[in-house]
C-alpha positions in Angstrom: 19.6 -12.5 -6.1 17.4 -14.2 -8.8 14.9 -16.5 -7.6 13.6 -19.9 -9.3 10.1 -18.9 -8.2 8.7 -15.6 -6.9 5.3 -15.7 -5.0 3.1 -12.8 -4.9 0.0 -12.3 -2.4 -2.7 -9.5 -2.3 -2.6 -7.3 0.5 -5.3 -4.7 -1.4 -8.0 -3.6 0.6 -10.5 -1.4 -0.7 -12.5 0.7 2.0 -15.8 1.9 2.1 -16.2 -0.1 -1.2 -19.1 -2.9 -2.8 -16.4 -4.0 -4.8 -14.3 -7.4 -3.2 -11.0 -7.3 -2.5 -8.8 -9.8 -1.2 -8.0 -7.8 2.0 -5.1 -6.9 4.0 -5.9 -8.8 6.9 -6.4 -11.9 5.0 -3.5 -11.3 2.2 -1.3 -10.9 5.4 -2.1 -13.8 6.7 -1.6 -16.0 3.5 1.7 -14.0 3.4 3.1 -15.0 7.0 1.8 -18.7 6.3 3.4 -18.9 3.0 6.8 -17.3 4.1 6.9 -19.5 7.5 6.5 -22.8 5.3 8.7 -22.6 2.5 11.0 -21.4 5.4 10.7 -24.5 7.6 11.1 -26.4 4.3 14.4 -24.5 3.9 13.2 -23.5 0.1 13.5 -20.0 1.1 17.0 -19.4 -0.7 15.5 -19.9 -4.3 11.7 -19.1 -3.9 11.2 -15.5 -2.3 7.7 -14.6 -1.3 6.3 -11.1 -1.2 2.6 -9.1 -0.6 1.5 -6.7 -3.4 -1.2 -4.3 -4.1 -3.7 -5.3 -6.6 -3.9 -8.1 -9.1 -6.4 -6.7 -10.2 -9.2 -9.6 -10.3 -10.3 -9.0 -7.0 -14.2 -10.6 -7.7 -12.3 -13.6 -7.2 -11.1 -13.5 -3.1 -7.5 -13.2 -2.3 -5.4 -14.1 -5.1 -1.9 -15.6 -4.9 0.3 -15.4 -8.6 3.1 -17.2 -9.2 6.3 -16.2 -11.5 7.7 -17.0 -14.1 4.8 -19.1 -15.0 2.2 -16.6 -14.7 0.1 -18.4 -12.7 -3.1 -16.8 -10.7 -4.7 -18.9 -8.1 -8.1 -17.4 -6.6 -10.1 -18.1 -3.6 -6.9 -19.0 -1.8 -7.6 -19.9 1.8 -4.9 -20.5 4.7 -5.8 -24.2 4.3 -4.4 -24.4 0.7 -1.1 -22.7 1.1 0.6 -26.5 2.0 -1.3 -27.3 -1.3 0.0 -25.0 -3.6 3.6 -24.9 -2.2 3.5 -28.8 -2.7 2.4 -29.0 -5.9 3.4 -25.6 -7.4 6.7 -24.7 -5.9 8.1 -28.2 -5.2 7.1 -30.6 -8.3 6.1 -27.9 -10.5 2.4 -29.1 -10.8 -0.4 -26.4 -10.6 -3.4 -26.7 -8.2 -5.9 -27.0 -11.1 -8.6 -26.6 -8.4 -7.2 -22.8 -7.4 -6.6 -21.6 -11.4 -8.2 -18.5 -12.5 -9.6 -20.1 -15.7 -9.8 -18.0 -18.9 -13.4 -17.2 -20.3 
């Protein structure tokens, strides 16, 4: 099936490590919360949601990106999930507030 939108959440976890990560516990979370919502909004037929390893900008907390845009949201918190699925996946407006901005 091809999907209008494809979510993707951190589940990395990096043990024993200085370095952040976005963590599974919390990646799983923001997984669950995401799936559960765009479910009960019955989007879930063109938006499919999946965890993945690393985004590789973990200094950033757990990062959610969103294709085809491209777009990385950092810091993402349980309490921003109605936010971005709002915004992002229903009127097609990033959550300028989330954005990993370019240097």
């Amino acid at each position: 099936m091809i999907y209008d939108k494809h979510v993707f959440i951190c589940t990395n976890e990096r043990k024993n490590n200085e370095r952040l990560s976005c963590g599974e516990k919390h990646g799983l979370e923001l997984t669950a919360a995401f799936k559960k919502k765009i479910k009960d909004q019955l989007l879930n037929t063109n938006i499919r949601t999946s965890r993945c390893g690393c985004l590789g900008i973990c200094d950033f907390g757990p990062t959610v990106a969103i294709y085809p845009e491209g777009i990385f949201y950092v810091g993402v918190t349980l309490a921003d999930v109605d936010e971005i699925i709002q915004s992002h996946l229903v009127n097609n407006v990033p959550v300028e507030r989330l954005l990993l901005k370019k240097k």
